[in-house]
C-alpha positions, 0 to 999 in steps of 0.5 A, a space after each residue: 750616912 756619915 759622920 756629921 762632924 766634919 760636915 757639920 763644921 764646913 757648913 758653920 763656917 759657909 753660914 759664918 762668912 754669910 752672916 747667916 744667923 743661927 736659929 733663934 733660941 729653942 730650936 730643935 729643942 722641943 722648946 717653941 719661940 715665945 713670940 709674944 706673953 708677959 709683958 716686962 716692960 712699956 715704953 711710951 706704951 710701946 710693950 717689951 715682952 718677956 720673950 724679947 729679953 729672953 732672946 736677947 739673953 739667948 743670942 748674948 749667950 747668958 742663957 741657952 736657947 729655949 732656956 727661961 731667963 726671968 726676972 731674978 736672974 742677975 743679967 735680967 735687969 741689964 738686958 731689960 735696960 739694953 731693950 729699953 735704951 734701943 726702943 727710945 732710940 728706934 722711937 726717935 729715930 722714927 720721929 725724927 722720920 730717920 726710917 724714911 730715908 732710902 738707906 733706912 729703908 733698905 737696912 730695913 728690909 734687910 732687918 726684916 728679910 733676915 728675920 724671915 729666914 731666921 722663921 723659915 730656919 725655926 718652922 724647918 726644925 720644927 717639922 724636920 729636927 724631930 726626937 725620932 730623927 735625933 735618935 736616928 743620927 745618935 744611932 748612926 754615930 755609935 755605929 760609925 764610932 764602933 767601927 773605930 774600934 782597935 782591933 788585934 788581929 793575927 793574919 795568914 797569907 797563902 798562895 791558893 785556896 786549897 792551902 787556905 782551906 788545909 789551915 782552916 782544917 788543922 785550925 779545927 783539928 786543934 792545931 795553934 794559929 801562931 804556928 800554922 802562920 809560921 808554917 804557911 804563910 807566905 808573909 815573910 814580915 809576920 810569920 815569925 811573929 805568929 802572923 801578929 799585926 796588933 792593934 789596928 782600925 778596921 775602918 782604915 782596911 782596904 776591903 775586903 780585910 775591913 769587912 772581914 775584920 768587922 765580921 769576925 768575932 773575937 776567938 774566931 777565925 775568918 773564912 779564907 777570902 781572895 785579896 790582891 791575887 791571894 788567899 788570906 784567914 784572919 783571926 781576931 784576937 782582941 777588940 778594944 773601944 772607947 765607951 760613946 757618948 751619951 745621947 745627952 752628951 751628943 745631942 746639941 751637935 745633933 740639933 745643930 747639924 740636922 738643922 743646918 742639914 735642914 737649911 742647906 737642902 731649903 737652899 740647894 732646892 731654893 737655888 735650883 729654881 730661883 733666878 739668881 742674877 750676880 752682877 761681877 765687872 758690868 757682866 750679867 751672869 745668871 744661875 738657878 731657874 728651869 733655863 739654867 
């Protein structure tokens, strides 16, 4: 598993440019969609449900989505007047027989197909964006953010592992790193430093040093390890980090990523097995389905 936030964000804008919708409000918060409930308001005895203005709220970004918008918030009354306004207008639009006509109908159905999907988006993150997997990916992104950790560290380079091991020895016997890397290394840039390299990123080290570095702990020095024709022993002198985010503090991007991780995989398999014909200059050219 890798860190989600640059995949997470080529992945928004691959769904932006399709005018893919987010999930609908709720999602992956443990907070299902009201699809239906009290009803707020009747307009020639067509209902408005409560949940159709918490929606609404949710997707105008007055409220978070799943979180409750009732009637004594200051916004509920405008939101209620917008539904209202747009069911008059569906209405006559209906009895001026608007709907029938072939542009309405395929508008139409491009309405309804979207909101399918956008049921297909909340039954994935129903099943798939679960507290265990939340809890799994924040796992994981502390482990990753660890291996941000600065590091200080003092190296000896040496021409053969005999010479590594005599430095291992002398180190036990009491002898002082800085002076065995002055006495040994073959490192003209850091043994009159002590073999000091400071503060470095163990996750930009070629192996084996980043593994080395990550395995050693603070005070200690490394078993002598074979790198580009030499023998090296690390010390750590010193490890540094940031404090990570809280689970809380994580948690919206973590929704959101398992969720669009949920999405692309529906659609990769999707892809794969449906027959999709894309017509480009009068040429015919087809992708998906078992004869590729």
């Amino acid at each position: 598993m890798t860190r989600f936030t640059g995949v997470f964000l080529v992945t928004l804008m691959v769904f932006g440019l399709a005018g893919c919708e987010a999930p609908e409000a709720g999602a992956g918060d443990g907070r299902s969609v009201r699809v239906e409930g009290l009803t707020a308001a009747t307009v020639n005895e067509e209902p408005i449900f409560l949940s159709d203005i918490e929606l609404e709220a949710a997707a105008q970004g007055l409220v978070a989505p799943g979180e409750a918008f009732d009637p004594d918030h200051p916004d509920f009354q405008s939101v209620m007047d917008q539904l209202i306004d747009q069911k008059l207008l569906a209405q006559e639009a209906e009895r001026r027989r608007l709907d029938a006509t072939d542009g309405a109908a395929h508008r139409l159905q491009v309405g309804r197909e979207r909101i399918l999907g956008n049921i297909l988006v909340e039954t994935l993150v129903a099943n798939d964006v679960t507290e265990e997997a939340i809890q799994e990916m924040y796992a994981e992104q502390v482990r990753l953010q660890q291996l941000d950790d600065e590091v200080r560290v003092s190296l000896i380079t040496i021409a053969d592992e005999a010479t590594a091991q005599t430095v291992i020895a002398e180190y036990d016997a009491g002898e002082e790193f800085p002076a065995l890397a002055f006495k040994y290394s073959v490192d003209s840039t850091t043994r009159v430093d002590g073999g000091d390299l400071g503060y470095i990123n163990p996750a930009n080290q070629p192996e084996p040093f980043g593994s080395q570095i990550g395995d050693t702990p603070v005070g200690e020095l490394s078993p002598p390890f074979e790198a580009d024709s030499q023998w090296h022993v690390l010390k750590i002198e010193d490890r540094r980090q940031q404090a990570p985010k809280t689970l809380e503090e994580m948690r919206p991007d973590i929704v959101t990523f398992l969720t669009y991780s949920q999405i692309n995989q529906t659609l990769k398999a999707l892809r794969t097995s449906g027959e999709i014909e894309i017509l480009e200059r009068g040429r015919t050219a087809t992708s998906g389905g078992d004869d590729g």
